[in-house]
C-alpha positions in Angstrom: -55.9 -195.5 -159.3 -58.1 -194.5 -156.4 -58.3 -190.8 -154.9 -59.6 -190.4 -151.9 -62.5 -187.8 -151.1 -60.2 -185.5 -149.3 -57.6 -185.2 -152.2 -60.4 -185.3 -154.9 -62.3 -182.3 -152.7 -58.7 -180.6 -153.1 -59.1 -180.6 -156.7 -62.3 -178.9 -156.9 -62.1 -176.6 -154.3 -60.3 -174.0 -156.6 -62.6 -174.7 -159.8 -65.6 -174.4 -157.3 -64.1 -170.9 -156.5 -63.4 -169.8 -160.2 -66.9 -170.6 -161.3 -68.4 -168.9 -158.2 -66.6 -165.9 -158.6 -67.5 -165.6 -162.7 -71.1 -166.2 -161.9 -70.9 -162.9 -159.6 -68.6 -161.4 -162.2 -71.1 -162.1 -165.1 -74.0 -160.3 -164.1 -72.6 -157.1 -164.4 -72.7 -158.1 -168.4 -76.1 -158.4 -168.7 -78.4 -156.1 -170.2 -79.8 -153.7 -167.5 -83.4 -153.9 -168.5 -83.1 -157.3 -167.5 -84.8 -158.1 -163.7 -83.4 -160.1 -161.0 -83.8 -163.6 -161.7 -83.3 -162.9 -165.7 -79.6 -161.2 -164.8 -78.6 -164.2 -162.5 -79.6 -166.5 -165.4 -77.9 -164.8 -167.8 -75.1 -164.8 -165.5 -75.1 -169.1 -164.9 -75.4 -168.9 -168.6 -72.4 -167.0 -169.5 -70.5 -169.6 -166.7 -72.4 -172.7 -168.5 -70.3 -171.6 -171.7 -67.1 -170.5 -170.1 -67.3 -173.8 -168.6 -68.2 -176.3 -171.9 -65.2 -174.1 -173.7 -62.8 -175.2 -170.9 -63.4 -178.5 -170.3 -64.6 -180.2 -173.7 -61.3 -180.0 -175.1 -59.4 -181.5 -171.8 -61.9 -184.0 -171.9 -61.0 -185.1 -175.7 -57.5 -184.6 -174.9 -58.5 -186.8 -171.6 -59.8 -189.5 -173.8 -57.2 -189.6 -176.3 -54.1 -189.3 -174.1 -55.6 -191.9 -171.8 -56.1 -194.6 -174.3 -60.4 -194.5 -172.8 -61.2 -194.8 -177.0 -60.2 -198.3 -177.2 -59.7 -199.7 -173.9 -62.1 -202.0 -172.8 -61.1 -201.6 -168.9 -63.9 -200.2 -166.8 -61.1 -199.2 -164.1 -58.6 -197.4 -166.4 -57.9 -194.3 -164.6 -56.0 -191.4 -165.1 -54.9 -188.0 -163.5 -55.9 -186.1 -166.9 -59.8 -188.0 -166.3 -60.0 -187.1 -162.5 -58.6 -183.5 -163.4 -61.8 -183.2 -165.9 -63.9 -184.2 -163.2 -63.0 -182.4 -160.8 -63.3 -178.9 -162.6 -67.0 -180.4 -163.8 -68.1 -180.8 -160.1 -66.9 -177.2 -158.9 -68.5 -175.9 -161.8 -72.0 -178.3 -160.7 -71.6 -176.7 -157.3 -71.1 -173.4 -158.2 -74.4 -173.4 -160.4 -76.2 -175.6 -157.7 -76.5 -171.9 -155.6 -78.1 -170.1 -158.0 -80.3 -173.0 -159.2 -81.5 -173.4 -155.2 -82.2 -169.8 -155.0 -84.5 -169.2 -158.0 -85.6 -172.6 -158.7 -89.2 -171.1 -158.9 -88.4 -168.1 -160.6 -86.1 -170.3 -163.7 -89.2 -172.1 -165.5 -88.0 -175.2 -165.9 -85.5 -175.5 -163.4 -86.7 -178.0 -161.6 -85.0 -180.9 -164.3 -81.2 -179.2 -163.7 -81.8 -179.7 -159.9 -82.1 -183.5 -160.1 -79.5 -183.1 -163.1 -77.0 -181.7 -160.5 -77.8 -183.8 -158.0 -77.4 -187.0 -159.7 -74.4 -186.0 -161.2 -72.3 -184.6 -158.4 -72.9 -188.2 -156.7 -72.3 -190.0 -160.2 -69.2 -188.1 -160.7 -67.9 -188.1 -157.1 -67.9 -192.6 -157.2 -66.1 -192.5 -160.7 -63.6 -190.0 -159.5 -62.9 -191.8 -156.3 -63.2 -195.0 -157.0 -61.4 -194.8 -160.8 -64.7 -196.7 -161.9 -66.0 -195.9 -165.9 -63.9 -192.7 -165.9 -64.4 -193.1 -169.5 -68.0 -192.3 -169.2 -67.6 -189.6 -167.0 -65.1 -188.0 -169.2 -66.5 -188.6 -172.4 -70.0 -187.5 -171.3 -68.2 -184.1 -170.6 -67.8 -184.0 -174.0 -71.2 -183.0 -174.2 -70.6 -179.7 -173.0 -69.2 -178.4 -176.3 -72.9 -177.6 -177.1 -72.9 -175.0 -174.6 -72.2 -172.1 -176.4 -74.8 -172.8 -179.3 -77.5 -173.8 -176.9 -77.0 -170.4 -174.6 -75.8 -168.3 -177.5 -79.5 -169.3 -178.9 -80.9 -167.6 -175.8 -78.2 -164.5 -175.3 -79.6 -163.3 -178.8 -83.1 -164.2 -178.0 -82.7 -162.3 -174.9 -81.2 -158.7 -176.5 -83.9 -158.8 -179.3 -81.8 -161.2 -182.2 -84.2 -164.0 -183.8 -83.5 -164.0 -187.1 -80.7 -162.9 -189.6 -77.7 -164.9 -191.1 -76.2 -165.7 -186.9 -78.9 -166.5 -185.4 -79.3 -168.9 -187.8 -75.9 -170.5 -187.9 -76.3 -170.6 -184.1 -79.1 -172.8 -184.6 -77.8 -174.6 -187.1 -74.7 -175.2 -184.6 -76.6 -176.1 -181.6 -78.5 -178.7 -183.5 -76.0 -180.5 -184.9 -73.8 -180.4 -182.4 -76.7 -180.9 -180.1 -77.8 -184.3 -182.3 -73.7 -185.8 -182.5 -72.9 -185.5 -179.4 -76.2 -185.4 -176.7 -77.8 -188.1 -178.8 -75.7 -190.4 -180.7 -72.7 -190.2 -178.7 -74.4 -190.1 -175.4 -75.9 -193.4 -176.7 -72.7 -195.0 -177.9 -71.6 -194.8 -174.4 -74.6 -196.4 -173.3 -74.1 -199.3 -175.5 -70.3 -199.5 -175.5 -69.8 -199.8 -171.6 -73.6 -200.9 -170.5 -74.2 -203.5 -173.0 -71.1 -204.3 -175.4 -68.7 -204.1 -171.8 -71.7 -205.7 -170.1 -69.7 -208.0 -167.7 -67.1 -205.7 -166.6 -69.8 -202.8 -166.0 -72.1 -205.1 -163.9 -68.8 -206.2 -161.8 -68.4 -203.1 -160.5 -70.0 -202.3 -157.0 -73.9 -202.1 -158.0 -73.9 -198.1 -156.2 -71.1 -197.6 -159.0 -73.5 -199.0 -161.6 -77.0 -198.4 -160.6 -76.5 -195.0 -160.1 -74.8 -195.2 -163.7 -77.4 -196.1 -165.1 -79.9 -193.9 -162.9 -78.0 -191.0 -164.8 -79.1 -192.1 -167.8 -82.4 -192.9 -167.2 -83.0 -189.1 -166.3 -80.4 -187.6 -168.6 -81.0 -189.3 -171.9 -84.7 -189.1 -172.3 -84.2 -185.1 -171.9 -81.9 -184.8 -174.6 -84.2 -187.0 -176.7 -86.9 -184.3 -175.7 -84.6 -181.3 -176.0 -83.8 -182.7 -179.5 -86.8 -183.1 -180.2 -88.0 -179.3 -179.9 -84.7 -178.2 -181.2 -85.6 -180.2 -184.6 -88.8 -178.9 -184.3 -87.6 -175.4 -184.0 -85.7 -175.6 -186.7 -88.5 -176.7 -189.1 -90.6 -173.9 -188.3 -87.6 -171.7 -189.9 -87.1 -173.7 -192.6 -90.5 -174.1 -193.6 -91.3 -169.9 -192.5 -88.5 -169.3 -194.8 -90.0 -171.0 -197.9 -93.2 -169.2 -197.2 -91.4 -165.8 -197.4 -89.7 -166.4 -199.9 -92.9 -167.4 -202.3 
């Protein structure tokens, strides 16, 4: 199955809208001390988690209904997969504004643009060309970390770090955060880029190279965001002990 641009533009039209019209929405949630830049963070962050909570499970359903955990064709393709992508690129363009405007006020901010970039173009080919939909989809999967990950910063943010939720937040985000952005990130890499070798480097090489050009940027970041997540988590562990002697 092929959509074209038009039709596939269609699709995400609305979803662009939605998320657009929560990130205005959102800010009027955030805590009033908080200045300019700080509210419209808090704001992409409350649409970061509305969006993981949506999509994750259409994405699983995606996967399952559409036969992507044991099919071996790069080309399967199905409305449920290009429905998942399409509400995943209206939310990237909604949060691409607010990125563009305070990219030098959100430290950091500089990784998500290339993040955004990469993926709307990534996304876009699968989608319209029904190429590795499975790895589009299933890397949406990912987003079920959302919640921990920002939830970790709402309650940073109004004055929570420490107590019994903070620390199941943690504990959340890090697991979740290891399962998913680490090993099953990876097991996509290996499935379709080395086990599925032949049929991924058969595709046209702008399907694959930038494939894999996500991958080079994304992966190493959730290796490093692990990494300070694990480390985070030692500090608490280890703190603990010490108050507790």
């Amino acid at each position: 199955m092929v959509v074209a641009l038009a039709e596939l533009a269609m699709q995400t039209a609305p979803w662009f809208a939605f998320f657009g019209t929560m990130q205005i929405l959102a800010r009027f949630t955030a805590p009033s001390k908080l200045d300019g830049p700080t509210r419209a963070y808090w704001a992409s962050s409350i649409v970061s988690t509305i969006h993981g909570v949506y999509v994750a499970p259409l994405a699983w359903r995606a996967m399952s209904s559409g036969g992507y955990w044991s099919s071996d064709d790069v080309t399967l393709a199905t409305d449920d997969a290009v429905h998942c992508c399409a509400i995943y690129l209206g939310y990237l363009i909604a949060d691409f504004v607010p990125l563009l405007v305070y990219v030098n006020a959100w430290k950091g901010s500089t990784p998500y643009l290339w993040h955004h970039g990469l993926s709307l173009i990534s996304w876009c080919m699968m989608a319209t060309r029904g190429h590795l939909l499975a790895v589009a989809v299933g890397l949406l999967l990912l987003e079920a970390t959302a919640p921990f990950t920002n939830g970790r910063w709402f309650l940073s943010t109004i004055g929570i770090s420490s107590g019994l939720l903070y620390t199941i937040n943690g504990l959340c985000m890090a697991i979740s955060f290891f399962v998913l952005r680490v090993c099953f990130m990876g097991w996509l890499f290996v499935r379709y880029v080395v086990v599925l070798r032949a049929g991924f480097f058969a595709l046209p090489p702008t399907t694959w190279l930038t494939v894999l050009a996500c991958y080079a940027f994304g992966y190493p970041l959730q290796l490093f965001w692990f990494r300070k997540i694990a480390i985070g988590i030692v500090k608490v562990l280890s703190g603990g002990k010490k108050k507790s002697k």
